[in-house]
TISEPA-515824 format. One record per residue (C-alpha): residue number from 1; x, y negated, z negated. Coordinates in Angstrom, 3 decimals, always signed. Layout:
<recs>
<rec><num>NUM</num><u>X</u><v>Y</v><w>Z</w></rec>
...
</recs>
This chain:
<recs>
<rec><num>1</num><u>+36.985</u><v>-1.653</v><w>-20.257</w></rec>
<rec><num>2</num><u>+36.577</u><v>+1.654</v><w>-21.562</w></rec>
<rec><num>3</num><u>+32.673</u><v>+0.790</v><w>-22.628</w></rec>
<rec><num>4</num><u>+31.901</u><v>-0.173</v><w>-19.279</w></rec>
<rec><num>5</num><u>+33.197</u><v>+3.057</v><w>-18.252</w></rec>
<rec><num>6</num><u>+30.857</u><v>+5.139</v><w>-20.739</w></rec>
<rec><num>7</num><u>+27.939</u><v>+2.821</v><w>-19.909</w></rec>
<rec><num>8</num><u>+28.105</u><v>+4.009</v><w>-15.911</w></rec>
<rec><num>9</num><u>+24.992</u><v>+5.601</v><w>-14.551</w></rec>
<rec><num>10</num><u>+26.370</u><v>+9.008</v><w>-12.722</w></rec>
<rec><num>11</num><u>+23.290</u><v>+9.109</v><w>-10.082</w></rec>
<rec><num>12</num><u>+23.258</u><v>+12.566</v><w>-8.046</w></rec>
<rec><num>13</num><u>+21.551</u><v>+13.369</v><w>-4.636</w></rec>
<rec><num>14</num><u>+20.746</u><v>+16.624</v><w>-3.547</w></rec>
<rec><num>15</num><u>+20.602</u><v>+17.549</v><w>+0.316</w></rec>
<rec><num>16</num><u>+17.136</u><v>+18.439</v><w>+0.744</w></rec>
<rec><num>17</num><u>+16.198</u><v>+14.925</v><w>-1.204</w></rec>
<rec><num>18</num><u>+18.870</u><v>+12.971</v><w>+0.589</w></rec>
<rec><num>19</num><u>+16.355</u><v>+13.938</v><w>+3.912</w></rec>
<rec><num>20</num><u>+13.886</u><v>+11.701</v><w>+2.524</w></rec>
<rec><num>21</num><u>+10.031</u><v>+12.283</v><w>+2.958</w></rec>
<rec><num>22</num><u>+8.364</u><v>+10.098</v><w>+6.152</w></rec>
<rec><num>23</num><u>+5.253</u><v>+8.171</v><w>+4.692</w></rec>
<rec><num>24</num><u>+2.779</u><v>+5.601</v><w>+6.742</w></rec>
<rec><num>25</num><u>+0.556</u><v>+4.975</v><w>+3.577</w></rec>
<rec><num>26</num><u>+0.267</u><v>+4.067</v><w>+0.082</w></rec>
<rec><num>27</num><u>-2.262</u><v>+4.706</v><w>-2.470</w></rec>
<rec><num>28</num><u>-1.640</u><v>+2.874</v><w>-5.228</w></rec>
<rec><num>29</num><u>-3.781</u><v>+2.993</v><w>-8.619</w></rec>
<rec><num>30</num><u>-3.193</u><v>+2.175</v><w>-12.020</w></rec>
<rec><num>31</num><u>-3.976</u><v>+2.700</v><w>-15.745</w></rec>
<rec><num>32</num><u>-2.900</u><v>+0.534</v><w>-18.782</w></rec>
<rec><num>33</num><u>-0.309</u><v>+2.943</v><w>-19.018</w></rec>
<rec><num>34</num><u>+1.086</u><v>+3.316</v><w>-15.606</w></rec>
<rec><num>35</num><u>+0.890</u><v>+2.906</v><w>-11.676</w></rec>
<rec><num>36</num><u>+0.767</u><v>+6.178</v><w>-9.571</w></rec>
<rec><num>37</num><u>+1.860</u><v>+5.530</v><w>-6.066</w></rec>
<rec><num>38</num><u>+0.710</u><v>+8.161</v><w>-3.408</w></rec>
<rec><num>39</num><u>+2.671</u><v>+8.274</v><w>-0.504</w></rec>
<rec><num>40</num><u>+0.938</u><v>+9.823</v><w>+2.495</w></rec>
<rec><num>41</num><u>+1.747</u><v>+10.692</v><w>+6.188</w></rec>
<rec><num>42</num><u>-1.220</u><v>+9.759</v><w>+8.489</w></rec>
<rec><num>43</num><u>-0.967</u><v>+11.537</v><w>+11.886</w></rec>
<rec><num>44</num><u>-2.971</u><v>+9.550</v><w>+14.642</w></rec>
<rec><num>45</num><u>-6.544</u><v>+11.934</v><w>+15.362</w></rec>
<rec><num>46</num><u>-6.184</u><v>+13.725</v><w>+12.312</w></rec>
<rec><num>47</num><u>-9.108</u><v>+13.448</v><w>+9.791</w></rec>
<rec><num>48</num><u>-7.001</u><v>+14.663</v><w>+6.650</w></rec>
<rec><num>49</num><u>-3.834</u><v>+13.423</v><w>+5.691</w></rec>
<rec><num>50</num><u>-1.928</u><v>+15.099</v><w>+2.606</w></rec>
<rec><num>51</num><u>-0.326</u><v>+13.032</v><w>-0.459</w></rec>
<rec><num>52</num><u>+3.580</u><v>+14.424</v><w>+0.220</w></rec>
<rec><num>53</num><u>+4.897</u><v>+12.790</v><w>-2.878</w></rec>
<rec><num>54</num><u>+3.647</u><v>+11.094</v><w>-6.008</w></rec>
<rec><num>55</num><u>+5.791</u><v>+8.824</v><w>-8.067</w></rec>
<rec><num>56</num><u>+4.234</u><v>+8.019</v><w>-11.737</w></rec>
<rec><num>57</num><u>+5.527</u><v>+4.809</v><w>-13.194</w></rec>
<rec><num>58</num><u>+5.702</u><v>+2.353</v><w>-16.239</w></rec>
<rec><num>59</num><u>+3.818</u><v>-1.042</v><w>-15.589</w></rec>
<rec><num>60</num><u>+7.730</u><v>-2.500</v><w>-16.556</w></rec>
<rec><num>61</num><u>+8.980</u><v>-0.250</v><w>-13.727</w></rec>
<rec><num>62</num><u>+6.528</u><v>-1.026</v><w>-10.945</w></rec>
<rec><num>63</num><u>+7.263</u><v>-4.508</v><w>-11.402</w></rec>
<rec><num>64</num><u>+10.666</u><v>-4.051</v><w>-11.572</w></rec>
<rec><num>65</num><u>+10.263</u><v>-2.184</v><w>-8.132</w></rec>
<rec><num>66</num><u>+8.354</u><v>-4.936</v><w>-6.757</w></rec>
<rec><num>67</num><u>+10.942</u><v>-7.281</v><w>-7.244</w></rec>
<rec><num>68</num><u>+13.684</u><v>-5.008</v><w>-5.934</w></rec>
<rec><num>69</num><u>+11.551</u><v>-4.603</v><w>-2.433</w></rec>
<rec><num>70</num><u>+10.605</u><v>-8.345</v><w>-2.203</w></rec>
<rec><num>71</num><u>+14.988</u><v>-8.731</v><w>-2.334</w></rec>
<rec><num>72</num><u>+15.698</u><v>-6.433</v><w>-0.107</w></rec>
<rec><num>73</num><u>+12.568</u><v>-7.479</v><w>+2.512</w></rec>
<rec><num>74</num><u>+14.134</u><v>-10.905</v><w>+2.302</w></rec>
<rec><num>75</num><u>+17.961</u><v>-9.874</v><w>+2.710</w></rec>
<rec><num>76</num><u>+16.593</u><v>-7.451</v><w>+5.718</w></rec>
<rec><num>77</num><u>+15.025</u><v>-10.522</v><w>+7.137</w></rec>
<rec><num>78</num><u>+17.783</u><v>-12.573</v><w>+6.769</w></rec>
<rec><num>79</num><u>+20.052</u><v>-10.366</v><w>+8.701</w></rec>
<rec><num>80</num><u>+17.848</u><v>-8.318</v><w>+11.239</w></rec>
<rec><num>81</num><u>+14.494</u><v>-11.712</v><w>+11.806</w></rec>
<rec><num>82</num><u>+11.186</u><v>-11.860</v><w>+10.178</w></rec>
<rec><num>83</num><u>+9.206</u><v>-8.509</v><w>+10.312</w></rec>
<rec><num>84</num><u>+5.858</u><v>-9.367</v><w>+12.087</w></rec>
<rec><num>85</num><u>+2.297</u><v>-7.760</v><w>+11.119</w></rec>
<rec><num>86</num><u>+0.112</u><v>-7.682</v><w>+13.844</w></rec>
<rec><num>87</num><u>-2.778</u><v>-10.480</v><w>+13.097</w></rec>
<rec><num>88</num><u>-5.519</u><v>-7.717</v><w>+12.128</w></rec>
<rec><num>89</num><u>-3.190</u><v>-5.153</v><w>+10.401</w></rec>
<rec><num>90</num><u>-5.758</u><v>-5.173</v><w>+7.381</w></rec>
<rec><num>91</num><u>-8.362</u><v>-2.358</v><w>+8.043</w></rec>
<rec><num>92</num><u>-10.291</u><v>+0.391</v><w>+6.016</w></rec>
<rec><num>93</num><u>-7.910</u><v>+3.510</v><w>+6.454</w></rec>
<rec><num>94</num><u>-11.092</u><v>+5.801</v><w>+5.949</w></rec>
<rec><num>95</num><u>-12.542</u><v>+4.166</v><w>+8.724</w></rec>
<rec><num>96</num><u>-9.768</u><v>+4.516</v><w>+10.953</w></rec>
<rec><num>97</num><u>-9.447</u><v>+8.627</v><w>+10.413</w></rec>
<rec><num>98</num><u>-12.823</u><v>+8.681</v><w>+11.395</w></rec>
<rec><num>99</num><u>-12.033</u><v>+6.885</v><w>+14.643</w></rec>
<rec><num>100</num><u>-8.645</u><v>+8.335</v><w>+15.065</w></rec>
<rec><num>101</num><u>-6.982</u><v>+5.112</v><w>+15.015</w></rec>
<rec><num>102</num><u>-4.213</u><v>+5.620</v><w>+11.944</w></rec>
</recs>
């Protein structure tokens, strides 16, 4: 009992963090070594958008992540319906600053 108790993660959250950071994109690119995710706010007729936060992970990690959002997509599915994507939600973001469409 008492190793369980020295084994506990203490996780802490500061206010201005807790606010979170509104994103509508993600770049995502990789090395060997690691994944950088970009997270960007797009604002509709706007032809620059600015990275807002930058998280720099292990391959291990990223997968890791992936696995946790895939859960949680599927337990928010199960409880709330599917989430729909509109049929032609693929598009070139560039090409949609230019046009004022993101």
């Amino acid at each position: 009992m008492d190793n369980e108790k020295t084994n506990e993660l203490k996780i802490s959250l500061d206010e201005a963090t807790a606010q979170g950071t509104y994103s509508n994109l993600a770049i995502i690119a990789h090395s060997p070594s690691e994944f950088i995710i970009d997270f960007v706010r797009v604002m509709p007729g706007t032809k620059n958008a600015k990275v807002h936060s930058r998280i720099i992970m292990t391959p291990e990690h990223t997968k890791r992540l992936l696995r946790a959002l895939e859960d949680n997509v599927r337990r928010y599915e199960a409880q709330n319906g599917e989430i729909r994507l509109p049929e032609q939600r693929t598009f070139n973001m560039m090409d949609a600053l230019k046009k004022g469409e993101a």
